[in-house]
N, C-alpha and C positions, 0 to 999 in steps of 0.2 A: 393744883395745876391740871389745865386738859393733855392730854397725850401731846399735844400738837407742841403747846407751849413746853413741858419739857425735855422733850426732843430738842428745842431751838434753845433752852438757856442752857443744855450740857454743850451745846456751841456754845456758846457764847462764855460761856468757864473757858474753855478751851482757847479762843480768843485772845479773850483779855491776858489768860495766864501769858503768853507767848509774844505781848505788848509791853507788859508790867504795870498793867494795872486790874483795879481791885472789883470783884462779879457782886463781893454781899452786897447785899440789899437793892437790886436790880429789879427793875419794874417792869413788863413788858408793857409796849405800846400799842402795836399792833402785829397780830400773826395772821400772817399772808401767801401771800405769792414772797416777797421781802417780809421778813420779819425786823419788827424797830424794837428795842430796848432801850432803858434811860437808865444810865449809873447816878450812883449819888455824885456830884460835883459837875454836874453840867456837861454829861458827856451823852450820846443817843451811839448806839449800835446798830448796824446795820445786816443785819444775815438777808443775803442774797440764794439762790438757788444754784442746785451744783452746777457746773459747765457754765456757768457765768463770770469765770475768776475775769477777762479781758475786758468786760464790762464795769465788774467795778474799778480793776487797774482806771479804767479812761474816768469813771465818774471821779478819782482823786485828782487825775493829770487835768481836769476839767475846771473844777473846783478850786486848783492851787492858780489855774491861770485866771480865769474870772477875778481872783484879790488884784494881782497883779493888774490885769485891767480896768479896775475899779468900779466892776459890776455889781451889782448890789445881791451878794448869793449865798448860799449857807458854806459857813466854813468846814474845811477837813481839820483834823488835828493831825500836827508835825508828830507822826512817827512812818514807823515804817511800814507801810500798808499799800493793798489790802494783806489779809491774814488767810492763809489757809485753814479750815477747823473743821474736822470729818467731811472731807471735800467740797464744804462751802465758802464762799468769799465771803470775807467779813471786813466789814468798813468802820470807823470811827471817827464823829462828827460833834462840832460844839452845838449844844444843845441852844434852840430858838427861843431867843425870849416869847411872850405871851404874845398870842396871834390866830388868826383867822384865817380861811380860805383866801386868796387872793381873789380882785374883780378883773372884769374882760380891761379896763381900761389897764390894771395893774399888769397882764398879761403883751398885752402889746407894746407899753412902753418899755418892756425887760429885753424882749425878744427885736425888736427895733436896735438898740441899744448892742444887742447878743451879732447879731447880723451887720451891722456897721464895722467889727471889729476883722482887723485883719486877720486872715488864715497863720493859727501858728504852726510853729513845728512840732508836731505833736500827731501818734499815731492815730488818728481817729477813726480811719478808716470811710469807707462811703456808706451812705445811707442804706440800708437795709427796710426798705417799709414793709416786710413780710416776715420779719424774725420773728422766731418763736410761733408762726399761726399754725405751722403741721403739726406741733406737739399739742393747740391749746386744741386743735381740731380731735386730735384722737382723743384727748382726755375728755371731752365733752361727752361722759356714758350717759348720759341722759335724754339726747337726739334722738330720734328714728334714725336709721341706715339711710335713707333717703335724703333725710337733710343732709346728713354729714357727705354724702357723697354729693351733694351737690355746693356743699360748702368749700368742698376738694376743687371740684370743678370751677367752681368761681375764684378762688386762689389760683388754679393755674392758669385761667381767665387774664385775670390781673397781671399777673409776670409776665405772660408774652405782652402785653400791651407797654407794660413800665417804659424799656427802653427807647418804644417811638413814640413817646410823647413829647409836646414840642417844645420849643426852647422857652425859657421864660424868664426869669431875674437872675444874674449871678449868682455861683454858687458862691456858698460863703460855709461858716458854723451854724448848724443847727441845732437846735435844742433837742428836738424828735419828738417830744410828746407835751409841747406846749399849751398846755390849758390853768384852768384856775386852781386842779390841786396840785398842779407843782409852782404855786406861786403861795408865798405867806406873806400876808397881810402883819407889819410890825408897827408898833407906836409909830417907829421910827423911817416906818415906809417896805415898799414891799420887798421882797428876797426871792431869787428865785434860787428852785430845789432839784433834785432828784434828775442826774445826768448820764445814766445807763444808756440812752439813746442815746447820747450827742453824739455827733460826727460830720464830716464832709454833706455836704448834700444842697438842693434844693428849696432859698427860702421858703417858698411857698409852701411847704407842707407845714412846716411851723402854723403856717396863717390858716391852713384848710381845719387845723384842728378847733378852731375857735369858728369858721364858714358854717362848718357841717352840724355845731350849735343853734346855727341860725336853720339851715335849710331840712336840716336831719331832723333833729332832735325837740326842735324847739324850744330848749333850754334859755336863749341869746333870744333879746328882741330884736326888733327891725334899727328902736334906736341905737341899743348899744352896740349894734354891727357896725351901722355907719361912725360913731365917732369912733370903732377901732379901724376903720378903712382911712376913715380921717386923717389919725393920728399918725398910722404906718405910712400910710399915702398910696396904697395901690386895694382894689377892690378883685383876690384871689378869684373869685365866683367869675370874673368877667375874662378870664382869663383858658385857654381851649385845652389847656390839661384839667380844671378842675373839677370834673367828671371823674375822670381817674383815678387822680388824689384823693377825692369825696368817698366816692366807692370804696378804697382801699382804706382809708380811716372806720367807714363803717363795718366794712368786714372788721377789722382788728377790733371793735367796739363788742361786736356780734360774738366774736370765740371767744373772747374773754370772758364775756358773759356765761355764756355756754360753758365753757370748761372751770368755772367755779363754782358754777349751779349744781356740778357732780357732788359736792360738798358741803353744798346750802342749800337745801331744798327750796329754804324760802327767797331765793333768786331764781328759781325757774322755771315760773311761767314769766316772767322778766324775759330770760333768756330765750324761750320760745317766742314770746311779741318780737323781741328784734329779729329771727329766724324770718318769722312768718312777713313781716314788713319788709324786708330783703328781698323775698322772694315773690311779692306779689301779695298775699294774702290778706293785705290790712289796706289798701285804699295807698293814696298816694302822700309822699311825707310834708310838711312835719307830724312824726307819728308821737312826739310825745314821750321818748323814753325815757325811764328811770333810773336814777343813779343808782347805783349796789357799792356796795364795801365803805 
């Protein structure tokens, strides 16, 4: 095992002991930002990072309600969770049968469906579109001083503008980070995943994450924008917040990059192309960026 990995399976002992169920023969999936493990019997663990515990509480309360409303999403397992284990939050999920990334069409019609449903009772609190960026900004050692301070600057940018942007769809449930890899494609049709964001908020910014595909990234072609504006029925881009939204998704796209790069080298000049496009330096978008992780 690399250093990384067992560090996260003596959580993950620790865990499961405190559940009643059994760590042999534990697989890791991926070690991350969230670390995923598979037990044998069709169970996926979830390690979270410290100061996350409320985050994953909501992705359980999230998750049990979606069954109830007969969303199509990955299950939690009935126990009692999350878990505390050397200060990380630890989650426990039915393992996904055999599957693929989700497509933009499988993403719009989950999040349509997610958005339709009435506000419950349920803590979720209001959308945060800046969580987590001061921390991903410092950890980014690989910046110049310069970027980073102007990365700062454009975060604080962004927050004063949030509150006066103008009104626009009902608020409802959001996802927070709806794209194609928190959708899985199954035999049996798509699922949607990973709910540390949901909460109160804005549908639109659901929709800009899949926009800024199109106008950012160039990921999303022209067609499959239009039948996801189709299908949802509103076209976010035409809309006089989504400048703001756009921007702010790119920022969060940009740190995160940046602040993994401190640990993969081979993400960044990655990391630097989205830096430098932000800021001027690469012509105007779509610039073509790359996926990482």
């Amino acid at each position: 095992m690399t250093p990384s990995t067992t560090a996260t399976h003596a959580i993950l002992q620790v865990a499961c002991l405190a559940v009643g169920l059994d760590s042999t023969g534990a697989e890791p999936i991926r070690i991350a930002e969230n670390s995923l493990w598979r037990l044998p019997g069709g169970v996926v663990v979830r390690i979270a990072k410290p100061g996350q515990y409320a985050a994953a509480e909501r992705e359980v309360q999230v998750a049990r309600w979606l069954v109830e409303q007969y969303v199509p999403a990955v299950r939690v397992l009935e126990l009692h969770q999350p878990v505390a284990a050397h200060g990380h939050p630890v989650t426990f999920w039915q393992e996904l049968p055999p599957h693929e990334n989700g497509t933009v069409a499988d993403v719009v019609a989950l999040i349509k469906q997610l958005h339709a449903l009435p506000k419950p009772d349920l803590p979720l609190g209001e959308l945060d579109p800046f969580v987590r960026l001061v921390e991903r900004i410092d950890a980014a050692s690989t910046i110049s001083d310069d970027d980073r301070e102007w990365m700062q600057g454009r975060l604080e940018e962004l927050k004063g503008q949030w509150n006066s942007k103008p009104n626009g769809l009902p608020e409802c449930v959001v996802h927070g980070d709806a794209w194609v890899g928190n959708v899985a494609r199954t035999e049996a049709g798509p699922l949607l995943l990973d709910f540390e964001r949901a909460s109160f908020g804005p549908p639109e910014w659901d929709l800009v994450s899949t926009a800024v595909k199109l106008t950012t990234t160039g990921a999303v072609s022209a067609e499959e924008y239009a039948a996801f504006c189709d299908t949802y029925g509103v076209d976010v881009t035409e809309w006089g917040g989504y400048e703001l939204l756009s921007a702010t998704r790119q920022l969060r796209m940009a740190t995160y990059a940046a602040q993994h790069a401190a640990n993969h080298p081979e993400w960044r000049r990655e990391a630097q192309h989205r830096i430098d496009c932000l800021r001027g330096r690469f012509g105007a978008p779509p610039w073509r960026w790359k996926g990482i992780m």
